[in-house]
C-alpha positions, 0 to 999 in steps of 0.5 A: 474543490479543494486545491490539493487532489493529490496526496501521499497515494493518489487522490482519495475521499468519500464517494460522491464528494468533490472531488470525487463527482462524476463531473470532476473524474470525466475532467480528470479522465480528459486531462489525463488524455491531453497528457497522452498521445491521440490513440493511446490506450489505458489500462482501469480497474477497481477494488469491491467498493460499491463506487468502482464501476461508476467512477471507472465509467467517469474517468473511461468518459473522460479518456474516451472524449480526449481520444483515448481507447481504455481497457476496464478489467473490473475488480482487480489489484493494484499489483496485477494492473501496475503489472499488466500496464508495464506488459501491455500496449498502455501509456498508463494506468488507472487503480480506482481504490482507497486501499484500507479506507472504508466502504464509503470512501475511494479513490484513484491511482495514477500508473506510468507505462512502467506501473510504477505511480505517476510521478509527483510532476505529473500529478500536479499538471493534472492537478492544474488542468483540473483546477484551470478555469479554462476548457479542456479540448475533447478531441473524441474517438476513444473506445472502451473494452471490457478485458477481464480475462487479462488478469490470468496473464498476471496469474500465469506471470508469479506461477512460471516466470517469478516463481516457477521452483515454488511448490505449495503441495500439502500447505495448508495456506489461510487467505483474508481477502479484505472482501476487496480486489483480491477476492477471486483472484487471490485464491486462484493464485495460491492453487496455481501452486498447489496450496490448499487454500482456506479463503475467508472474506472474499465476497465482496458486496460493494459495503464490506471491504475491510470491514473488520477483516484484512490487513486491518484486523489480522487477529481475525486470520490468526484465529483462523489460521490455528483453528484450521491447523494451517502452515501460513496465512496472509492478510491483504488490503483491499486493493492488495498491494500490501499484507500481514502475515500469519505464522501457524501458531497464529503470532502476526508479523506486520511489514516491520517483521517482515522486512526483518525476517527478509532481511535474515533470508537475503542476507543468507543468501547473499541477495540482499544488495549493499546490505542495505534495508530501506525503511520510512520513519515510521518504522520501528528502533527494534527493525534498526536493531535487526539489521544492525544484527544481521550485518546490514543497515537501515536506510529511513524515508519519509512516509509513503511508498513512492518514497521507499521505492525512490531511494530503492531506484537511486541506489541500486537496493532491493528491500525496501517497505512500510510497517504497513506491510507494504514490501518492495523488492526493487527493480526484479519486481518493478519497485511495486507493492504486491502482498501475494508477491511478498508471501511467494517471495518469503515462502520461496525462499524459506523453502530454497533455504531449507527453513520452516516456515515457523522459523521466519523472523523468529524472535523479532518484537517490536520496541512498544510503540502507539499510533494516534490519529488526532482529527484536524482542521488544516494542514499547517507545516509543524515548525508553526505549531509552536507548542507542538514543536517545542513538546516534540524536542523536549521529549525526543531529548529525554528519550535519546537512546531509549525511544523515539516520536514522529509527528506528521499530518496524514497524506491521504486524509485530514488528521495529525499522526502522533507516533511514540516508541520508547523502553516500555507502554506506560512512557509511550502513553505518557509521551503521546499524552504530552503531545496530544497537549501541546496539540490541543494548544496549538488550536490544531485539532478537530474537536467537532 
């Protein structure tokens, strides 16, 4: 098994491999127990992958033999369990997904009581529990109950006490549902207010969630949505805590022109908290130069959700995402990720604004940017990666004022990220062509 479970989102892998194994979530199941009280109960649910129901029932074993009562609501998102974990009786809560990954992949999520991911701290003594040769105690008695229903308490919570004034009659609202958690639910909410709602990959078949379809090709929505003549549309992942929208004249805007046009919203109307926008290192120069423009500023954090909503907790602020479209709204939302949430908060407040909608986040575009996902053969902190190192600081003095680069190693899986933004395409490549080099001659890349 390998000696890091845990990444930048939980623990994540293919289906059936260590560790993965039903062996190894019954352990993870019973550790997570020894870390609760005798009687306590946990909240689980799954996205539309094939593996859910049986590594839910792994990790239900495990908390059951530690004493541990577990309430399995089935195919949900992970905004709507977070959500029923913070109102429920549970001492924590447990996603089985791999968001965006393909089929053949999954994972789990760990919630506090509060929803919020399990803190770093507690996901390493699970860690160790896992790794320990020694026994862990079964103390037994826990129960397992089948709660699907419970999800219309989440509907009921965005309908009349998040947004109660918002009022979609006669939107026409397009809705790709990345054949994942959101496929039964998602629609149900956009009717709850009155939308009429065009859902496009909401047939989960246990193989194709995300499949050429959700937050991963929002081209596919934007086809559709000008085609069906609708007023917006939104793209989920396949766990649903995050999305891309779709304006009607099909232009995609990702979590960057999202977070700008909020931006432009909150600060109209005086929500936007110390003026400040929190954004990770991946984000573009062009969303720095927005905020600037609106009057505010852009706080950067390292890559990973937990670390956006960290520096929303410890200042106080109230937006905050990814560029994957991962939006957080700080303590009114429980700092989580929801992009049903997002479209509601944005439509809300389009609409108490009085601004059309295809006037949100008008005129923002990216500064040219590419994204390269290099395989790897092991993760290595970058300063030992000489030639790597030495290729970044010469290209990111050469574009000072004009671009910028990231290097980092992916969280959830085993390859090195090269990220270039700079005045125009042709520099890009060329710089990502540079660093792909030095990488290469560091020995790092996976070229099997």
């Amino acid at each position: 098994m390998t000696q890091k479970l845990f990444g930048t989102d939980g623990m994540r892998g293919v289906a059936g491999e260590e560790p993965l194994t039903m062996p190894t979530l019954k352990r993870l199941g019973l550790a997570l127990a020894q870390q609760l009280a005798q009687g306590d109960h946990v909240l689980l649910g799954h996205d539309g992958r094939e593996s859910g129901e049986t590594i839910a029932a792994a990790m239900v074993e495990g908390l059951n033999a530690g004493g541990i009562h577990a309430d399995v609501v089935g195919l949900a998102p992970t905004p709507g369990i977070a959500f029923l974990t913070a109102q429920g009786p549970y001492t924590s809560g447990v996603v089985v997904s791999a968001s965006h990954n393909p089929a053949k992949d999954n994972g789990i999520k760990l919630l506090s009581a509060d929803g919020s991911k399990m803190p770093d701290a507690e996901e390493t003594k699970l860690e160790e529990a896992l790794l320990s040769l020694e026994e862990l105690p079964a103390a037994g008695g826990g129960e397992c109950r089948r709660t699907k229903g419970m999800l219309g308490d989440y509907v009921a919570w965005l309908r009349n006490d998040a947004f109660p004034e918002l009022d979609l009659t006669n939107w026409k609202v397009a809705l790709d549902c990345a054949n994942g958690a959101c496929s039964q639910v998602g629609p149900r909410v956009l009717k709850a207010f009155g939308a009429e709602v065009v859902a496009t990959h909401d047939r989960p078949d246990g193989m194709n969630i995300n499949q050429d379809c959700g937050a991963l090709h929002p081209e596919v929505l934007a086809a559709l949505v000008k085609q069906e003549s609708c007023c917006f549309g939104l793209c989920l992942d396949g766990d649903g805590d995050r999305g891309i929208f779709v304006d009607a004249a099909g232009r995609i805007l990702d979590g960057d022109a999202i977070l700008a046009g909020l931006c432009s919203l909150m600060t109209k109307s005086g929500e936007l908290a110390d003026s400040t926008v929190v954004a990770t290192v991946m984000s573009n120069l062009a969303l720095e130069n927005w905020v600037k423009d609106c009057g505010a500023k852009l706080h950067r954090t390292p890559v990973g959700d937990r670390h956006v909503a960290a520096a929303l907790r410890e200042n106080n602020w109230n937006l905050g995402g990814e560029k994957s479209g991962h939006i957080l709204f700080g303590s009114e939302h429980g700092f989580r990720g929801d992009g049903l949430y997002t479209l509601l908060r944005v439509l809300s407040s389009l609409q108490k604004l009085d601004i059309p909608p295809e006037e949100f986040a008008k005129g923002y575009t990216d500064m040219p940017q590419d994204l390269w996902n290099l395989p790897a053969t092991k993760r290595v902190p970058l300063e030992e990666l000489s030639r790597l190192s030495s290729e970044m600081s010469a290209v990111d003095s050469e574009l000072e004022g004009r671009g910028r680069t990231v290097v980092r190693f992916s969280g959830t899986e085993l390859k090195l990220r090269l990220m270039a933004e700079a005045e125009n395409d042709e520099l890009v490549q060329s710089v990502l062509e540079r660093l792909h080099s030095a990488a290469e001659e560091d020995g790092i890349l996976d070229k099997t």
